[in-house]
N, C-alpha and C positions, 0 to 999 in steps of 0.2 A: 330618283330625282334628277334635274337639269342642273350640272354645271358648267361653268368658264373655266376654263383650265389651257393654256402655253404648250403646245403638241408639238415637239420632234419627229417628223416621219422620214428622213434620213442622214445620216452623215452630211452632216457640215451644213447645213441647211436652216434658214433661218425656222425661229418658232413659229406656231400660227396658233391666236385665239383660236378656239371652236368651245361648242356648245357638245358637253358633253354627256352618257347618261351615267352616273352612281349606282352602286348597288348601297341598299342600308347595310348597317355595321351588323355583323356577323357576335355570338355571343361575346368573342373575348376582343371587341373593336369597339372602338369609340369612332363618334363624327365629328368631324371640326370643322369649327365655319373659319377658313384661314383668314386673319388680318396681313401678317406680314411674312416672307419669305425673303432671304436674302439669296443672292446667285452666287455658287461659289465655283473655282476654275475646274471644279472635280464633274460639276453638273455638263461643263462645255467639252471637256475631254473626255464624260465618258458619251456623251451623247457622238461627238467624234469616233471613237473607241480609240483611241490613244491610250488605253488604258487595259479596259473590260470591254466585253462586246454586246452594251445593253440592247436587247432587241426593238425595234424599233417597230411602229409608229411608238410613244412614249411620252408621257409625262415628268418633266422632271423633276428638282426641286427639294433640298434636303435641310433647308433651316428653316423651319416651319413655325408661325405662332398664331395662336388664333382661340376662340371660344367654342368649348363643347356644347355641342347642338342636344346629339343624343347619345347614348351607350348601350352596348351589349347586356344582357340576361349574367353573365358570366364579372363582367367588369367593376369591381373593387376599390382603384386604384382612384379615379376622378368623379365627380358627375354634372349633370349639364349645368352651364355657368358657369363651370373652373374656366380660369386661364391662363392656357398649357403652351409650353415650348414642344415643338415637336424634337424629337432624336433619330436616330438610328432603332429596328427592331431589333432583338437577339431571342433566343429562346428561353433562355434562363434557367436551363437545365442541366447542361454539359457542365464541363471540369470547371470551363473560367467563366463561365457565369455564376458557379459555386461558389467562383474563389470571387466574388464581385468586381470579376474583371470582362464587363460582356460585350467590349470592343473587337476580345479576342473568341467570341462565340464559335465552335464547332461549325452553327450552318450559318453566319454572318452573309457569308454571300449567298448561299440559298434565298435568304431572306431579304436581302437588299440591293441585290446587282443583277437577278437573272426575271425581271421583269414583272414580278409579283407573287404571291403567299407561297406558301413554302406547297401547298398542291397543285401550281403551276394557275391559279386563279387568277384573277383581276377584279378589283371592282368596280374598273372603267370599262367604259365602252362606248361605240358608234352606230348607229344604224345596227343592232346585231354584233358586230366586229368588235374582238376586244382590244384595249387601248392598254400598253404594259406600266407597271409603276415600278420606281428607283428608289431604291433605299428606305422603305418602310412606307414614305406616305408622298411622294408627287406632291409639294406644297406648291408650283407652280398653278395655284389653282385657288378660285373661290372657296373651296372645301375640299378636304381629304376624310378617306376612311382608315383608322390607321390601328393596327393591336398596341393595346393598352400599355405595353411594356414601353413604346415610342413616343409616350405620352406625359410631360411631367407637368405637373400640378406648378403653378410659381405663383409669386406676390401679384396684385391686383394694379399694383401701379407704377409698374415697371413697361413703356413703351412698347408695344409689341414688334415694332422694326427693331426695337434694342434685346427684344426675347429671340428671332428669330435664330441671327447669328450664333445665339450658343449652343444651337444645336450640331453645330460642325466646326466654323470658325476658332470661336471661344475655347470648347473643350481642347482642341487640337493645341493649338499658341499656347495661352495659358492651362492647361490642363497638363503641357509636355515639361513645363517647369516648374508647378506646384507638385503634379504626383512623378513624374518619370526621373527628373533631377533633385528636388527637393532642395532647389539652388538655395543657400542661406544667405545673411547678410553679412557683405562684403565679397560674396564670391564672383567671378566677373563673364561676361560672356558675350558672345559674338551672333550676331540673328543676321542667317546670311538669306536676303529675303523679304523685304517688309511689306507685302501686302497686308492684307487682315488677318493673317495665321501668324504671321511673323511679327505685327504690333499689337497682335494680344498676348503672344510671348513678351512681346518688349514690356508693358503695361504690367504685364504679371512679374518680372522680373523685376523693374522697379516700385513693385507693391512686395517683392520682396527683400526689399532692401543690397540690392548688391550694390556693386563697386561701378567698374568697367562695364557699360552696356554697349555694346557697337554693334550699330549698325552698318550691312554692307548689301548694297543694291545699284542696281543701273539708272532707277528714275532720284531725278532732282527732288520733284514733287512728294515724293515717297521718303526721301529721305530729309526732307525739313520737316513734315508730320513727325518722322521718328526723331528727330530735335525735338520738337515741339512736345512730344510724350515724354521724355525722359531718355534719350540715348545720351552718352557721354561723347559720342565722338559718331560720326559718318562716314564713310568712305564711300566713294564712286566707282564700281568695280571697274567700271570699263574706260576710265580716267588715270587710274590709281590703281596698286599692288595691293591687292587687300594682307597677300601674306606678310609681306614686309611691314604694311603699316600697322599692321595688329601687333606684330612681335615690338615693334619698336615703340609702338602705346603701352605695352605690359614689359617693359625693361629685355625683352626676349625670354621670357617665360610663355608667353601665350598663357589661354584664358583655361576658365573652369570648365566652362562646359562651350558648345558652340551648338546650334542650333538652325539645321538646313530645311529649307521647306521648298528648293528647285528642282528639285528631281535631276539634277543636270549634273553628272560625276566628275567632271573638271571641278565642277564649285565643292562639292562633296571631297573631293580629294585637296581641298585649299581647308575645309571647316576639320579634320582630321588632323593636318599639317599644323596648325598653329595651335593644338591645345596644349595646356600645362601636364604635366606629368600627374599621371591618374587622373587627368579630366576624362570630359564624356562629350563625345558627340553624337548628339540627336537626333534623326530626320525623318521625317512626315512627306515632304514630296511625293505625290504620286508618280511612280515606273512603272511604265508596260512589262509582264511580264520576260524573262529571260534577259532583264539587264543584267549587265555583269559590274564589279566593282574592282578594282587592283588597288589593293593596298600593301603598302608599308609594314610588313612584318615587325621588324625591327624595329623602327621608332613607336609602333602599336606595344607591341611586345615587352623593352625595357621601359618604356618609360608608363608600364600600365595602364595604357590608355584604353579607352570603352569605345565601341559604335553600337550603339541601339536605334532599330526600328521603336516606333511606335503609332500605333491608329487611337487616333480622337483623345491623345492627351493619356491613354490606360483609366480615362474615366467614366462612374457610371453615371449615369447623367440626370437620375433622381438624386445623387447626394452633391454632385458640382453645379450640376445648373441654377437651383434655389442659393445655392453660395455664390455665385458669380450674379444675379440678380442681385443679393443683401450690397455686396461690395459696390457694382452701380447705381444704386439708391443713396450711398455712404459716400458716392463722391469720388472711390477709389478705382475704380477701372470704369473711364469715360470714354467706354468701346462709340457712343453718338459724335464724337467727331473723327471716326472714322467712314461714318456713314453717311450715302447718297441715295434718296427714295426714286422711285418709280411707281407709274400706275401699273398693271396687268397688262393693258397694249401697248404699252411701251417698252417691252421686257428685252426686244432686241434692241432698240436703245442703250440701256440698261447692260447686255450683254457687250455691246460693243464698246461699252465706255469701260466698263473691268480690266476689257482685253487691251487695251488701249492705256490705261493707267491714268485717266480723266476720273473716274473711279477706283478710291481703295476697296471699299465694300458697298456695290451695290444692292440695291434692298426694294423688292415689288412690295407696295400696300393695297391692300385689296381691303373694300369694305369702309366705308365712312364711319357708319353710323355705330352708335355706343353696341 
């Protein structure tokens, strides 16, 4: 079949509509007709490769929502009508898929960073030429073909520019404070950070009732939205001392947990610096391989302090994503006014307002009609 689909053919280079061809889904694949896709900075850096070195020409696009067209001979899990958030695939075999942890999947990047199915397939293509797909399913596009396990069933009336984001966004923010910290209420913390990962942590954390929520970031805009959600306090990093001003908001205790999403190890070595004794600092930021980190033995060490990695929250995303749906329907995590839509050819638009911070979360809607 013909689709529209946002094509990367190299480093740093803007998208380009084209007209694509599909292959039909494979037994254990479903088709989706995508409504909505949001852009997140992992799609522009690895398209860049700042990161990975996803092969290029390429499709990008990894928060995906939309309705199932058709399904695999094999496929279980949905059928056509559902409407499904797209995720991340994993295999769901290995240790941590067992353990229902399949963020941490044995071939995660077999499967979602090296340009398509784990036999080196695609189901895109061009004249002949194949076109690579990123992270399960390329939702930069009218439609994706995507295994079933990348597929979750959700409520019928939940916006699909507000499904899209949970596919990465959501899980990542929120996902790193409900399963990774299990921050309680009244415990305090710091989101050094506030794009969309960093104000669905913030959202998450005051749906979980803490204390202290601060926010610390460079844009103004960025940081009155996190007013506006629920931060107790803002700091202007590049205005202001973030370390000093968090110590001195929390008596010099510093906080519970802190929670980094810059990939930037100055900033990482500030969210490290200022936690409470046995707090835990978090971080999701993507690093290009062989970064290195210097820490603090000694203040790590007495005063028990934690650093943890974590990808997409440690969630699986058939049992968070339907819960992070219930909660936006309930009024409780209103990830929609973080969000800014776009058409399909507007997607560098779109990409340039993210990078720019005129957008927190931008979001391609593709498809009008019911």
């Amino acid at each position: 079949m013909k689709i529209d689909a946002a094509v990367a053919r190299g480093i740093g280079q803007a998208f380009s509509v084209e007209r694509l061809d599909m292959e039909m889904p494979r037994d254990d694949e479903i088709l989706v007709r995508v409504r909505a896709s949001g852009i997140c900075h992992t799609d522009i850096a690895m398209r860049d490769h700042e990161i990975y070195p996803i092969p290029h020409p390429c499709v990008f696009g990894h928060e995906g929502a939309g309705v199932v067209e058709q399904i695999g001979a094999a496929v279980t899990k949905v059928r056509p009508g559902d409407h499904v958030a797209l995720s991340f695939s994993y295999c769901g075999e290995c240790a941590a898929c067992r353990m229902s942890r399949p963020s941490y999947c044995a071939h995660f990047d077999a499967l979602n960073f090296e340009g398509g199915r784990i036999d080196k397939s695609s189901p895109l293509s061009q004249s002949g030429c194949l076109i690579h797909t990123f992270h399960g399913q390329s939702s930069f596009a009218t439609h994706a073909v995507v295994h079933q396990n990348a597929a979750v069933k959700v409520r019928r009336d939940v916006p699909f520019e507000v499904l899209g984001p949970m596919g990465c966004a959501v899980q990542t923010g929120a996902g790193s404070v409900i399963n990774v910290m299990g921050l309680r209420p009244g415990q305090s913390i710091a989101i050094f950070g506030t794009g969309s990962v960093g104000l669905c942590a913030l959202m998450a954390a005051r749906l979980a009732g803490a204390g202290h929520i601060i926010a610390v970031d460079q844009s103004e805009a960025r940081l009155d939205k996190a007013l506006e959600l629920g931060a107790t306090l803002a700091i202007h990093a590049s205005r202001d001392d973030a370390r000093a001003r968090i110590l001195e908001a929390t008596g010099g205790r510093g906080v519970d947990f802190t929670f980094d999403t810059t990939a930037n190890m100055n900033v990482l070595r500030t969210a490290m610096a200022v936690l409470a004794r046995l707090g835990t600092c978090v971080f999701v930021g993507g690093a290009p391989k062989g970064m290195e980190l210097v820490v603090d033995v000694e203040h790590m060490m007495t005063g028990g302090r934690t650093l943890r990695g974590a990808i997409l929250g440690d969630c699986h995303p058939e049992v968070f994503i339907p819960r992070m749906a219930d909660l936006y329907s309930q009024g409780k995590f209103p990830i929609d006014r973080i969000l800014t839509s776009y058409g399909l050819d507007e997607v560098n638009a779109a990409v340039d307002d993210a990078l720019s911070g005129r957008s927190i979360k931008s979001v391609l809607c593709m498809h009008d009609e019911a």
